[in-house]
C-alpha positions in Angstrom: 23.1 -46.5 18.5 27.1 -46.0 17.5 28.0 -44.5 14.5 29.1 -48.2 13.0 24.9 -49.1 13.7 24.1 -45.4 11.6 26.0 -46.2 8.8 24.5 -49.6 8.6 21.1 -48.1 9.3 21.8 -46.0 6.1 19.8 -47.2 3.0 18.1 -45.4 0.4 18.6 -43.2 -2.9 20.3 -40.0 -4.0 18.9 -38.7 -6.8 21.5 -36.3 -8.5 21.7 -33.8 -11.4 25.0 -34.8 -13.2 26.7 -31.7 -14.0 28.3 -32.0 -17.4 32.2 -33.0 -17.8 31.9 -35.2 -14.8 31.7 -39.6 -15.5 29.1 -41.4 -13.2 32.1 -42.8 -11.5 33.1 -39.1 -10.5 29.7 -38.8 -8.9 29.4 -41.9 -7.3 32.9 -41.6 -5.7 31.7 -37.9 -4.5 28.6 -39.8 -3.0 31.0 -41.8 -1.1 33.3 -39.2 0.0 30.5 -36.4 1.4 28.5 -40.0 3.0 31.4 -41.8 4.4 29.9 -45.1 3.1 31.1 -47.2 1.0 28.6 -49.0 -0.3 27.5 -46.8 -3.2 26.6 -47.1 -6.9 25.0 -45.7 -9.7 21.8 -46.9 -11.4 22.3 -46.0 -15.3 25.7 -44.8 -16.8 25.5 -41.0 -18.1 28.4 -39.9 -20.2 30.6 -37.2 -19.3 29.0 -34.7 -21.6 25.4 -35.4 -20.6 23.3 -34.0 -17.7 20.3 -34.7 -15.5 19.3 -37.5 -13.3 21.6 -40.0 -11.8 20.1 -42.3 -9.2 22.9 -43.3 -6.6 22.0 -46.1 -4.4 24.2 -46.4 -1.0 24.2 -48.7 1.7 22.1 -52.0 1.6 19.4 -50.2 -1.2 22.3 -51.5 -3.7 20.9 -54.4 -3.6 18.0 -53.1 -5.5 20.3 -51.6 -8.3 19.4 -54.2 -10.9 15.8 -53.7 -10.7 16.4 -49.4 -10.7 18.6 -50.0 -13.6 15.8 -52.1 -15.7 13.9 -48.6 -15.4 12.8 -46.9 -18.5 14.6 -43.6 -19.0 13.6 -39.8 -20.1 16.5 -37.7 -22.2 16.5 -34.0 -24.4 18.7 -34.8 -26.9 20.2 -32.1 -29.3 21.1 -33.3 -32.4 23.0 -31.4 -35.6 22.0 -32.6 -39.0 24.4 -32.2 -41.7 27.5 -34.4 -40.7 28.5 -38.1 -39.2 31.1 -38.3 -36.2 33.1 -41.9 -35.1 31.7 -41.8 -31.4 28.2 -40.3 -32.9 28.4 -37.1 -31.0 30.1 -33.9 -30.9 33.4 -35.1 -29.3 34.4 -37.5 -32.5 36.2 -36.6 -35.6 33.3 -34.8 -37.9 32.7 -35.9 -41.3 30.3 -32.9 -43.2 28.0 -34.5 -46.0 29.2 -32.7 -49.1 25.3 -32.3 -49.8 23.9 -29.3 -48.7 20.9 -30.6 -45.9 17.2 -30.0 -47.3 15.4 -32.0 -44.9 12.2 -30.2 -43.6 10.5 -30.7 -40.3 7.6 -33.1 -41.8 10.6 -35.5 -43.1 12.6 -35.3 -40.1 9.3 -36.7 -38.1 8.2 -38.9 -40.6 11.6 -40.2 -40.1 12.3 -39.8 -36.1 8.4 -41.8 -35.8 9.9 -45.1 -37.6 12.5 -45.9 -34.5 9.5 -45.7 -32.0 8.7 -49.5 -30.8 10.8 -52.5 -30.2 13.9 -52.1 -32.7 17.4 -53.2 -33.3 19.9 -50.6 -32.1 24.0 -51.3 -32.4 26.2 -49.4 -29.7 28.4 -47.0 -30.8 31.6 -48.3 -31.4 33.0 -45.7 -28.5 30.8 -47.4 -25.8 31.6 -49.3 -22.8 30.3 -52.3 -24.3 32.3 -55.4 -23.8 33.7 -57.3 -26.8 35.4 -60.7 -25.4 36.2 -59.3 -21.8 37.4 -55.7 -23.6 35.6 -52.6 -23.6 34.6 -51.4 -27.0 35.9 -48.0 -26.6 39.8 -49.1 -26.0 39.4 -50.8 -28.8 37.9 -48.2 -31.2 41.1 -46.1 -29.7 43.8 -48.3 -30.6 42.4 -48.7 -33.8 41.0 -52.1 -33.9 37.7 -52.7 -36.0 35.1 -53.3 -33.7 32.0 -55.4 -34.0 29.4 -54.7 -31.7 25.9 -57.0 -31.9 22.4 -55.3 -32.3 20.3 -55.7 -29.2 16.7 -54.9 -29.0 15.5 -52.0 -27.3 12.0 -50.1 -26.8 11.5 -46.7 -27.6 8.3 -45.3 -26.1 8.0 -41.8 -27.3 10.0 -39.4 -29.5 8.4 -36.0 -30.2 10.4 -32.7 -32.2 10.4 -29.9 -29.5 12.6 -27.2 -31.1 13.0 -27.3 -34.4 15.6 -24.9 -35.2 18.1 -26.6 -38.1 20.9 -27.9 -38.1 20.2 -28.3 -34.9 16.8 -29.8 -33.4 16.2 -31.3 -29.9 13.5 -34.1 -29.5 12.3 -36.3 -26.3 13.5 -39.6 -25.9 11.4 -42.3 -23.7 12.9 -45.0 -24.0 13.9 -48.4 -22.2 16.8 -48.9 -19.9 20.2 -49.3 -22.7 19.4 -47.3 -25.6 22.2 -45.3 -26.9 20.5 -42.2 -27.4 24.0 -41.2 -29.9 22.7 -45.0 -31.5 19.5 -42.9 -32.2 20.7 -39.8 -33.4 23.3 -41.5 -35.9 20.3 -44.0 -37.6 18.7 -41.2 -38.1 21.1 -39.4 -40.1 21.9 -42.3 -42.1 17.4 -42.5 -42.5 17.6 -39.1 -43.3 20.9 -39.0 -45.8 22.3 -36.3 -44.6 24.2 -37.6 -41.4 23.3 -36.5 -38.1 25.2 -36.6 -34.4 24.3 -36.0 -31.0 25.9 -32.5 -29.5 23.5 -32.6 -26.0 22.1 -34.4 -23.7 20.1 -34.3 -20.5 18.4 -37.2 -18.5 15.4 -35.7 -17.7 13.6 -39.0 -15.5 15.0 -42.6 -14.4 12.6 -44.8 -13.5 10.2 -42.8 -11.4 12.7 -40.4 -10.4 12.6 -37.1 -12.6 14.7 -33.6 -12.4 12.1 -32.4 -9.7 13.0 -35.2 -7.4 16.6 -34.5 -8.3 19.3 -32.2 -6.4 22.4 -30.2 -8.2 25.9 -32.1 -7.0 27.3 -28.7 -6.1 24.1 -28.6 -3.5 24.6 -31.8 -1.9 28.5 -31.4 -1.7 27.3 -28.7 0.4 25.0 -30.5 2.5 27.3 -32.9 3.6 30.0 -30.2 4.4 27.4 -29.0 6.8 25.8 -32.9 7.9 22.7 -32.4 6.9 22.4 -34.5 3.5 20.5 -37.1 5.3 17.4 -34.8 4.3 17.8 -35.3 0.4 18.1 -39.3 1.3 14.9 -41.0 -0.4 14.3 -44.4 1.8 15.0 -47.8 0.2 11.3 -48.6 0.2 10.3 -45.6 -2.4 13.0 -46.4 -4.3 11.1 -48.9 -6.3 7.6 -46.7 -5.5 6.3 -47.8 -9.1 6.0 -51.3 -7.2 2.7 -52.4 -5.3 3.4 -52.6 -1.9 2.1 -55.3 0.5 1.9 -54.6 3.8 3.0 -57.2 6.7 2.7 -57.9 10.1 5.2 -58.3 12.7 4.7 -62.1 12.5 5.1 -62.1 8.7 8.1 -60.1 8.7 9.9 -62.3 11.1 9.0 -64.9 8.8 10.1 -63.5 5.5 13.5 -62.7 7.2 13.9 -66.4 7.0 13.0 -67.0 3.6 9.1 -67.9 4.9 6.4 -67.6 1.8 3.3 -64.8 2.6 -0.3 -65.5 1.6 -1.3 -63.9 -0.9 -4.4 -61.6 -0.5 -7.2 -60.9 -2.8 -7.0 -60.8 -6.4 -3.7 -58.5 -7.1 -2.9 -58.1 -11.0 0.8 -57.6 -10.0 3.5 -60.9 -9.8 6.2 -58.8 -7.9 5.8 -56.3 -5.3 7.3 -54.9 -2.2 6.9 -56.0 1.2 7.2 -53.4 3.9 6.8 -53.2 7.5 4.1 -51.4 9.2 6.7 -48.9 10.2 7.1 -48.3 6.5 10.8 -49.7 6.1 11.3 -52.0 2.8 11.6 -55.7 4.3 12.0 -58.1 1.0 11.2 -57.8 -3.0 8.9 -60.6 -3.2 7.6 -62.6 -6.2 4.2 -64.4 -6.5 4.7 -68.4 -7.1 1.3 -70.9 -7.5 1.8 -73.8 -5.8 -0.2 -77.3 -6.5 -3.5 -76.3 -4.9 -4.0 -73.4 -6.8 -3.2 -71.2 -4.0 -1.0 -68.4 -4.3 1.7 -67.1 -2.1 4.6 -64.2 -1.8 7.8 -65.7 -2.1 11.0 -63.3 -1.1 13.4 -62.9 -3.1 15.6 -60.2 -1.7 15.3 -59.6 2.2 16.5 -56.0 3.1 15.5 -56.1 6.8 18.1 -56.5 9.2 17.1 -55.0 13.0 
């Protein structure tokens, strides 16, 4: 095998631990550097001042980057009571309530337990959001009003773990596109005494969690000496929170051409993963019911290429 047949051979996730002050971008483009590929992307923007897990898919497992993205996410988020910022954390302009801040723990969770469930959150103005083809961050900066839509998101789980005012850091599970700043802001405004976000840490993505996660500075190393391929989680665990179905030879020479899979048994699940018997992630595959009430595997993204 040439090194042209590696590379291509090459599919499967990094799972980082964003240092703070870097952009996702800056990680991604480090991925690519250390790997040599070029085929690289992230799964889930951080911003600059946040930590914690980054999942970078490279090589042909891109192609599973909108289904990785979709995944729920896991944050520690410090936030400081007593004051509203324009970006609704600690790099904005700070506006102090003139009010001195009496809010005691039981408030604070009475309030923090009304944004659990499917609610309307509004980006921060200083997001990446797109208004008419412009982000809504360049146009915050130059001044211009901007007007960003509510979109519905779920949070899962919020629970106080430090309660130590003005400051107080709570856990944040919560569905892929929250604006954890969003959250800390509303709750301020609940609350009446303003509030802002001053930390943050993604502490899961998807199935992927700080355990399963390696510092930058460590895998910078690891490709400096060529042996990062052992931190390299194969594109069929990538999306290990999907059943997997299992397929012969014969049905993965058939699935490579677009060929539907008999269903087997009585699975709960309408999307899975097909592997090969060698373990290697073939196709994403949906289930579809045709006429005769029998029930088949359709692919819907083929991965396998030897």
């Amino acid at each position: 095998m040439n090194s042209q047949d590696i590379k291509n051979a090459i599919s499967g996730a990094l799972v980082v631990d964003k240092p703070v002050g870097m952009t996702s971008h800056d990680v991604v483009q480090a991925i690519r550097n250390g790997t040599n590929l070029r085929r690289a992307g992230h799964t889930g923007t951080l911003d600059p001042r946040a930590s914690g897990v980054l999942v970078i898919l490279v090589g042909p497992a891109v192609r599973l980057s909108e289904y990785v993205s979709a995944s729920d996410k896991r944050y520690q988020a410090i936030i400081r009571l007593g004051g509203s910022t324009d970006t609704f954390d600690g790099e904005g302009m700070v506006t102090p309530t003139k009010d001195p801040v009496n809010v005691t723990e039981a408030q604070f969770e009475a309030a923090l337990q009304t944004f659990v469930g499917e609610i309307e959150q509004t980006p921060p103005p200083y997001s990446a959001v797109k208004v008419q083809g412009r982000k809504a961050y360049e146009m915050a900066r130059n001044g211009e009003e901007v007007d960003l839509a509510p979109r519905k998101i779920t949070v899962h789980h919020l629970e106080v773990l430090e309660w130590t005012p003005p400051e107080v850091v709570i856990d944040v599970h919560c569905s892929s596109g929250t604006y954890v700043r969003s959250l800390a802001n509303d709750l301020g405004v609940k609350l009446g005494c303003g509030a802002y976000l001053v930390g943050l840490r993604r502490t899961k993505s998807g199935r992927f969690s700080l355990r399963d996660s390696v510092p930058l500075r460590k895998l910078q190393e690891a490709f400096t000496a060529g042996n990062w391929y052992q931190y390299l989680i194969p594109a069929a665990e990538a999306l290990g929170d999907w059943p997997a179905v299992e397929l012969s030879p014969d049905e993965v020479e058939g699935v490579r051409h677009g060929h539907r899979v008999k269903v087997a048994g009585e699975p709960n699940e309408t999307k899975v993963r097909g592997v090969s018997t060698q373990g290697e992630l073939v196709a994403l595959m949906e289930m579809v019911i045709n006429e005769d009430g029998s029930r088949e595997w359709q692919p819907k993204k083929v991965f396998f290429t030897d």
